[in-house]
C-alpha positions as CSV (number, residue, x, y, z in Angstrom):
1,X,-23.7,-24.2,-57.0
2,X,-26.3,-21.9,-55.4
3,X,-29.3,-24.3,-56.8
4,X,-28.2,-26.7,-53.6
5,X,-29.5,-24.1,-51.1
6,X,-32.2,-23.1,-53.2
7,X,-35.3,-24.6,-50.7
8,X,-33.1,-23.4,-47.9
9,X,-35.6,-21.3,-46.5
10,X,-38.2,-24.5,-46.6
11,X,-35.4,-26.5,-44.3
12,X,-36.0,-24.6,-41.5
13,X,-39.1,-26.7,-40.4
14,X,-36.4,-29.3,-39.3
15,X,-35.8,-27.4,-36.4
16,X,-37.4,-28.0,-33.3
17,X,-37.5,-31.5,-33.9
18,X,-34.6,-32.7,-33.2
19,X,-33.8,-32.9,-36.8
20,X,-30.7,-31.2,-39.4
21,X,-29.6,-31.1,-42.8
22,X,-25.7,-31.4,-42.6
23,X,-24.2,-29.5,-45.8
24,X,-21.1,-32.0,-46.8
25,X,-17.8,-30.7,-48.2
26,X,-14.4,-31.6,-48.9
27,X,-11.1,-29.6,-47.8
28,X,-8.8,-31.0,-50.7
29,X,-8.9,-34.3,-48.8
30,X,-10.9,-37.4,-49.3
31,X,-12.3,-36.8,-45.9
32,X,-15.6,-35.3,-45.5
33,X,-16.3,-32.5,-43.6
34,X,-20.2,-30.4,-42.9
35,X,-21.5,-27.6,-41.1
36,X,-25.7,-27.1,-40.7
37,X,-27.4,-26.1,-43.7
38,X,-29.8,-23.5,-41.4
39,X,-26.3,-21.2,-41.0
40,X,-25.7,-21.4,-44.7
41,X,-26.8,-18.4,-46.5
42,X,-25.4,-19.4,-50.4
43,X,-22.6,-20.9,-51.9
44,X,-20.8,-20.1,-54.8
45,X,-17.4,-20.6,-56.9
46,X,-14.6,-18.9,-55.7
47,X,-14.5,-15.1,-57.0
48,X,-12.2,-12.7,-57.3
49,X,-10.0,-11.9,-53.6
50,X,-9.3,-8.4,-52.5
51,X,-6.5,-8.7,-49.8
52,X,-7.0,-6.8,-46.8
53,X,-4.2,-5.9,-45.2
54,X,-3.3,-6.3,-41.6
55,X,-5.9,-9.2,-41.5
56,X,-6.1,-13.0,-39.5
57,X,-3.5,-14.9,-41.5
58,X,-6.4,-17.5,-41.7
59,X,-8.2,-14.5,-43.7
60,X,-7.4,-15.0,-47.6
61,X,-9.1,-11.9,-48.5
62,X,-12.5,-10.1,-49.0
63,X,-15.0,-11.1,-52.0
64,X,-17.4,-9.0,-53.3
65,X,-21.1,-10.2,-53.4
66,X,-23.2,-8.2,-54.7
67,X,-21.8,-5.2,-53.7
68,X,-21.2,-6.7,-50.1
69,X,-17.6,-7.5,-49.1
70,X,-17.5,-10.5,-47.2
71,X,-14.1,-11.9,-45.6
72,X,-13.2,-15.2,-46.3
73,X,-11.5,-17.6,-44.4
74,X,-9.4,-20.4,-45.1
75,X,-11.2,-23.3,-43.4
76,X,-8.4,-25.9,-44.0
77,X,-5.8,-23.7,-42.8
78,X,-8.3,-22.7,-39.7
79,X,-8.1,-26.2,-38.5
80,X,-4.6,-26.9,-38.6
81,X,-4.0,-28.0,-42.3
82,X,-1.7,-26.5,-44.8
83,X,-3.2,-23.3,-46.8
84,X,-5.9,-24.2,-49.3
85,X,-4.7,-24.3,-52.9
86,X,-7.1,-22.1,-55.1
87,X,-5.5,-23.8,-58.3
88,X,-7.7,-26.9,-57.5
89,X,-11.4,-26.6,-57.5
90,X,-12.6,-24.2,-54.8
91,X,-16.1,-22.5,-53.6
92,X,-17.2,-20.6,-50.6
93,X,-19.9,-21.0,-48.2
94,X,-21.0,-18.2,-46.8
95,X,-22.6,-18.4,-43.6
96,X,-24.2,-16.4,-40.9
97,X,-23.1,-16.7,-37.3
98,X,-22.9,-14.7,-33.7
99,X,-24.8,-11.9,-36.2
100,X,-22.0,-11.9,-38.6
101,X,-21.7,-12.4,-42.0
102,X,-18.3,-14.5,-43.5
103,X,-17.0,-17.1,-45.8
104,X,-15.2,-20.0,-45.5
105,X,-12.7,-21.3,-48.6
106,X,-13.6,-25.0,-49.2
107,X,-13.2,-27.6,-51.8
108,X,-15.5,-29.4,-53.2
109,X,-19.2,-29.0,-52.2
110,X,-20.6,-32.3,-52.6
111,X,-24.2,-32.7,-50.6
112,X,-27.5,-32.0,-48.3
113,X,-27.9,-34.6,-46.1
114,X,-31.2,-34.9,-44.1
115,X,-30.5,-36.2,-40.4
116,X,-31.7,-36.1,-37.1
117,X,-29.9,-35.3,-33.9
118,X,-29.5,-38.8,-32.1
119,X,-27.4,-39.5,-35.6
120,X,-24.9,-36.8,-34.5
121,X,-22.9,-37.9,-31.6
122,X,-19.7,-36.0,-30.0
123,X,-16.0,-36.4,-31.1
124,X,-14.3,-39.2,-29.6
125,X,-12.2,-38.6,-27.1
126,X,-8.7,-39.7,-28.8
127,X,-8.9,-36.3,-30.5
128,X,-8.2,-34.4,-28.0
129,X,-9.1,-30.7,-26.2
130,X,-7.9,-28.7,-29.2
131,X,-9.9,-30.4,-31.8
132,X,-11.9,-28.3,-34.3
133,X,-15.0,-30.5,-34.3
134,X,-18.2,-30.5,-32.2
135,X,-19.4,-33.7,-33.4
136,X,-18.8,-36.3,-35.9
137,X,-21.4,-38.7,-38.1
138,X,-21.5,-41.9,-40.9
139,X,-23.2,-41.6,-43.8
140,X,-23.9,-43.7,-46.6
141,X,-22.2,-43.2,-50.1
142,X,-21.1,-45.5,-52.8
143,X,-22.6,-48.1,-50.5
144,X,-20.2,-47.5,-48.0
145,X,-20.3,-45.6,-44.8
146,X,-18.5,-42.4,-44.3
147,X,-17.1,-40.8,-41.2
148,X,-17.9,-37.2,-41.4
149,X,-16.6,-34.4,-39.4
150,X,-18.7,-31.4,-38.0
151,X,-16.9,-28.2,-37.7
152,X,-16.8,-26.2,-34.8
153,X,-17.5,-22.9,-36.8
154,X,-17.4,-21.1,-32.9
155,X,-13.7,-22.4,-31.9
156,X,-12.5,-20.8,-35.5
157,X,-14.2,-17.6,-35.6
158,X,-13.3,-17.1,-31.9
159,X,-9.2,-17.8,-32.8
160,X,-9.5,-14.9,-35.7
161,X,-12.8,-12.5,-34.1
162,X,-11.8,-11.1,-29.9
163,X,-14.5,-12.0,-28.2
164,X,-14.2,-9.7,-25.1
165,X,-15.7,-11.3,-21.9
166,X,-15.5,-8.2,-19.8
167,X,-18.6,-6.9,-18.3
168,X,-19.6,-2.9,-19.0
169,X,-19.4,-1.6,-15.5
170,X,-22.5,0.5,-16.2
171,X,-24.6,-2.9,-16.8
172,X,-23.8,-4.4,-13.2
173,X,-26.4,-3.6,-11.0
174,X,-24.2,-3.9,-7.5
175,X,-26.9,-4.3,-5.3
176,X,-27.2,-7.8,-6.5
177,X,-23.6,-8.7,-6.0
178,X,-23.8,-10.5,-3.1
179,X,-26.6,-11.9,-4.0
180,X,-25.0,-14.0,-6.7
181,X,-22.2,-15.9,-4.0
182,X,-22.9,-19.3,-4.0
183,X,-25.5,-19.3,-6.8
184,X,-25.1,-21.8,-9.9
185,X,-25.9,-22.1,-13.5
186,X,-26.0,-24.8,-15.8
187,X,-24.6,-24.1,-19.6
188,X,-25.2,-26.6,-22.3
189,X,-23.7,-25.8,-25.6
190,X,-21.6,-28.3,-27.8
191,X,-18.6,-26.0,-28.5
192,X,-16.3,-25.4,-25.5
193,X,-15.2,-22.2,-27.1
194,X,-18.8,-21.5,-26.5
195,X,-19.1,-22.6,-23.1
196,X,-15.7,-21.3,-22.2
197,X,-17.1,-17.6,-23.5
198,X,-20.1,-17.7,-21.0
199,X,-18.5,-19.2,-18.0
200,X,-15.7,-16.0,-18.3
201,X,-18.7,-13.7,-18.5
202,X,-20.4,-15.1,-15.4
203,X,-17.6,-16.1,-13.1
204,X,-17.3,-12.2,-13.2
205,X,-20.8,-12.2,-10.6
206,X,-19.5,-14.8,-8.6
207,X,-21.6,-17.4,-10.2
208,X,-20.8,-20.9,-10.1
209,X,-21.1,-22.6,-13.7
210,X,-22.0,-26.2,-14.9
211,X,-21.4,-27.2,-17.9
212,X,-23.4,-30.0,-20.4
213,X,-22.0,-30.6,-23.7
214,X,-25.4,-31.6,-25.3
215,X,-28.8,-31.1,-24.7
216,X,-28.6,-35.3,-23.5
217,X,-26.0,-34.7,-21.0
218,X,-27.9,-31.9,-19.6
219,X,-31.3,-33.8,-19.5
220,X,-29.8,-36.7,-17.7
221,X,-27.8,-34.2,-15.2
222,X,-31.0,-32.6,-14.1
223,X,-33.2,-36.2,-14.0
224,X,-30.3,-37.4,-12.2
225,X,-30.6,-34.5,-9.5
226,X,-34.4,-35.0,-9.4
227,X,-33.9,-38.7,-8.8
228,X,-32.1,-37.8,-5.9
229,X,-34.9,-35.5,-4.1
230,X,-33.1,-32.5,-5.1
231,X,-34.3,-29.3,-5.7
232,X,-34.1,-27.9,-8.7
233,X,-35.2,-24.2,-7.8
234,X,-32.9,-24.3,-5.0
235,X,-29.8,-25.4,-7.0
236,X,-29.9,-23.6,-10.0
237,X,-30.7,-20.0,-10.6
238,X,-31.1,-21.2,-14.6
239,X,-30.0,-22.5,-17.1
240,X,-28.8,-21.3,-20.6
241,X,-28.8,-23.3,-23.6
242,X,-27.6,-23.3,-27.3
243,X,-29.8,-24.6,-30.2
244,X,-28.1,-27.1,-32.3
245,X,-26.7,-30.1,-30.7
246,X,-25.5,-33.3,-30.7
247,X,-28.2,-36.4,-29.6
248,X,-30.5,-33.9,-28.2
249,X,-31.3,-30.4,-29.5
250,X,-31.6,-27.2,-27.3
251,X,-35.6,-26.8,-28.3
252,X,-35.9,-31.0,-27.8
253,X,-34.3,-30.2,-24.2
254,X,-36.4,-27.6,-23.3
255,X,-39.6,-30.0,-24.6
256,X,-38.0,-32.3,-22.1
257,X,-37.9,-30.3,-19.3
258,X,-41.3,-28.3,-19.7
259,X,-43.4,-31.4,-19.9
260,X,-41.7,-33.0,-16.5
261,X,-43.4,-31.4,-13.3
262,X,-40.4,-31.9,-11.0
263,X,-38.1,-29.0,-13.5
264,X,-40.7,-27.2,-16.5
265,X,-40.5,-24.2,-14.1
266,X,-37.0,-23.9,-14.7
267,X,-35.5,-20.6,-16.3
268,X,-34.4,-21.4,-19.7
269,X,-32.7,-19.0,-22.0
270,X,-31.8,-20.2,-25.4
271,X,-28.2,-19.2,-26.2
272,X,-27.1,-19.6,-29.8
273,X,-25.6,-18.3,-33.0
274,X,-28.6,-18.9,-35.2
275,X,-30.6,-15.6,-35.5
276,X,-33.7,-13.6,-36.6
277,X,-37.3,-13.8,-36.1
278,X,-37.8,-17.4,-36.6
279,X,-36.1,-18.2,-33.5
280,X,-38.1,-16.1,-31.4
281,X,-40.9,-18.1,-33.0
282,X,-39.2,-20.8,-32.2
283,X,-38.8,-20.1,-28.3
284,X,-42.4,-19.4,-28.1
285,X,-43.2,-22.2,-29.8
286,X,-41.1,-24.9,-27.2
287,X,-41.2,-22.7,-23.6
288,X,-38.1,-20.6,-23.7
289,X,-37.8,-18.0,-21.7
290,X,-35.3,-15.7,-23.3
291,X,-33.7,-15.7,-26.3
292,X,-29.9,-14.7,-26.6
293,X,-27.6,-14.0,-29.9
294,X,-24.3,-15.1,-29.2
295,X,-22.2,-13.7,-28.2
296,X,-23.1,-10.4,-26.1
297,X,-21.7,-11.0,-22.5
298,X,-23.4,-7.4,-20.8
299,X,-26.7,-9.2,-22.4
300,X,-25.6,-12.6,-20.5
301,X,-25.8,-10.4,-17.4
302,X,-28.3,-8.6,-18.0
303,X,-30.6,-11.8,-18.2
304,X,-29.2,-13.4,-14.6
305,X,-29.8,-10.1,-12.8
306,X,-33.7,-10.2,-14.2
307,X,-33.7,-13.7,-13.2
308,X,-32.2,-13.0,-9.9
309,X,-34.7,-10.3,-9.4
310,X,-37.5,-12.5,-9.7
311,X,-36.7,-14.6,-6.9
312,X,-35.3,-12.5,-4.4
C-alpha cells in the first residue's frame, strides 16, 4: 500500500497553483471519501493495536511504526458512523497536521486523484453546521461520476485534541490594548473549527473578526470593498489565511491580491496545518508575510501586535 505515496514528495509542486491530489478511500461504505495527499505521510495495512487507556473513545489504540507509536483514530466513528469493523479490510493513513503526527482507521484505500482547486467546491448547505466535510467533489470511475466527500481532518482532531484558546498573559503587550478597539481582521480558512479557533483567540484583543470560507469568497469580499471606494488599510488591520481551499487556494489568493494595486499592500499571514520548510518557501515564493502552524494562539497574537506596531 505504501507504493501509492511513493512520488509523494514529487506532488508537492501542485501547490501554489491552485492545484491537489485528493487521496480517495472508503469507510466500509460504497461512498467515497479523501483527504489531500500533501498531509499524507504513508499508508499501510492495519498492524497490531496497543490500547491506551483513558484515551478519546474515537481512539482505537496506538500502532507501532517503526519504533514510533502513533494513535489511531477511528475515522468512521469520528464522523458520526458506527465503529469501524477491523474484521473487514482495513489500513491506516497516517498523516501530519497542526505539527502532529496520527492515524486515521479507514477501509479501503482506493486512489490519487490529480485536481485543481475550482474542481473542489464547498458542502451544500442541506448538510448542515455539524457536518464533518470542508468540501465535496465528482469524479469519474467506471464511466460514472462519483460524489466524493472531503474530510474536515481540523473539526475531528479538534473534538478528541483541547485546543486552548486562552492567551498567556505574559505575551499581551497592554500598551496596545486599546489600540485594538474597533480594529478588524479578515480570516479565510475552509474549516469553521478552524475559523472558530482564531476568532476565540482574537476576540480576546478586542478585535473584530471576518470570516471567508475560501480563498474565492475572500477575493470577492475585498474587490467588492474596493469597488466601493473603500479603504482597505483603513478597514483591516490584516488578514490571515489557510493554504488549502476550496475554488481558490490561500497562495492563489494572495497572487490575487499582490498583483492588484488597490490591496497587494495588505498584511497577509498564511495560517495552516501544512508544515516545514517548503512552506516557508512557499510564502516567499507568493508574497506572504508571515507564516503560522496551526494552531498556536499566543503566536496569533503575537503577529497582530507586530502588525499593530507597524502602523501606529
Amino acid at each position: 500500500m505504501t507504493t501509492i505515496l511513493d512520488s509523494v514528495d514529487q506532488r508537492t509542486n501542485l501547490v501554489g497553483e491552485n492545484r491537489l491530489e485528493l487521496l480517495i478511500f472508503r469507510l466500509h461504505t460504497a461512498q467515497l471519501f479523501a483527504i489531500n495527499v500533501f498531509k499524507v505521510k504513508e499508508v499501510v495495512k492495519l498492524p497490531k493495536l496497543n490500547q491506551l487507556p483513558g484515551s478519546h473513545p474515537n481512539i482505537s489504540g496506538v500502532a507501532n511504526i517503526r519504533g514510533v507509536s502513533i494513535p489511531v483514530i477511528d475515522l468512521r466513528q469520528a464522523i458520526g458512523m458506527r465503529a469501524c469493523d477491523t474484521q473487514d479490510e482495513c489500513n491506516i493513513i497516517i498523516t501530519e497536521y497542526n505539527r502532529s503526527v496520527q492515524a486515521f482507521l479507514v477501509g479501503q484505500v482506493m486512489n490519487i486523484m490529480n485536481m485543481t482547486w475550482q474542481d473542489i467546491q464547498p458542502p451544500p448547505s442541506q448538510v448542515g453546521k455539524n457536518n464533518y466535510l470542508t468540501a465535496i467533489t465528482k469524479i469519474r470511475k467506471d464511466n460514472t461520476e462519483r460524489l466524493v466527500s472531503i474530510i474536515d481532518v481540523e473539526k475531528v482532531l479538534a473534538e478528541i485534541i483541547d485546543y486552548d484558546t486562552q492567551i498567556s498573559h505574559e505575551v499581551l503587550d497592554q500598551s496596545l490594548l486599546s489600540h485594538f478597539q474597533g480594529r478588524k481582521v479578515l480570516i479565510v480558512d475552509d474549516s469553521s473549527t478552524a475559523r472558530a479557533q482564531i476568532r476565540e483567540t482574537l476576540s480576546q484583543l478586542g478585535l473584530e473578526v471576518i470570516e471567508a470560507h475560501n480563498g474565492l469568497h475572500a477575493l470577492t469580499m475585498l474587490k467588492n470593498w474596493c469597488d466601493k471606494g473603500i479603504n482597505l488599510y483603513d478597514e483591516l488591520l490584516m488578514l490571515f489565511t489557510d493554504a488549502e481551499m476550496p475554488e481558490m487556494d490561500g497562495y492563489k489568493l494572495t497572487h490575487e491580491i499582490r498583483n492588484d494595486p488597490r490591496m497587494r499592500d495588505l498584511h497577509i499571514a498564511l495560517n495552516t496545518s501544512l508544515s516545514g520548510n517548503f512552506n516557508e518557501a512557499m510564502v516567499k515564493k507568493v508574497g506572504c508575510d508571515r507564516f503560522i502552524s496551526k494552531f498556536q494562539p499566543d503566536l496569533l497574537v503575537e503577529v497582530v501586535q507586530e502588525r499593530l506596531k507597524q502602523i501606529l
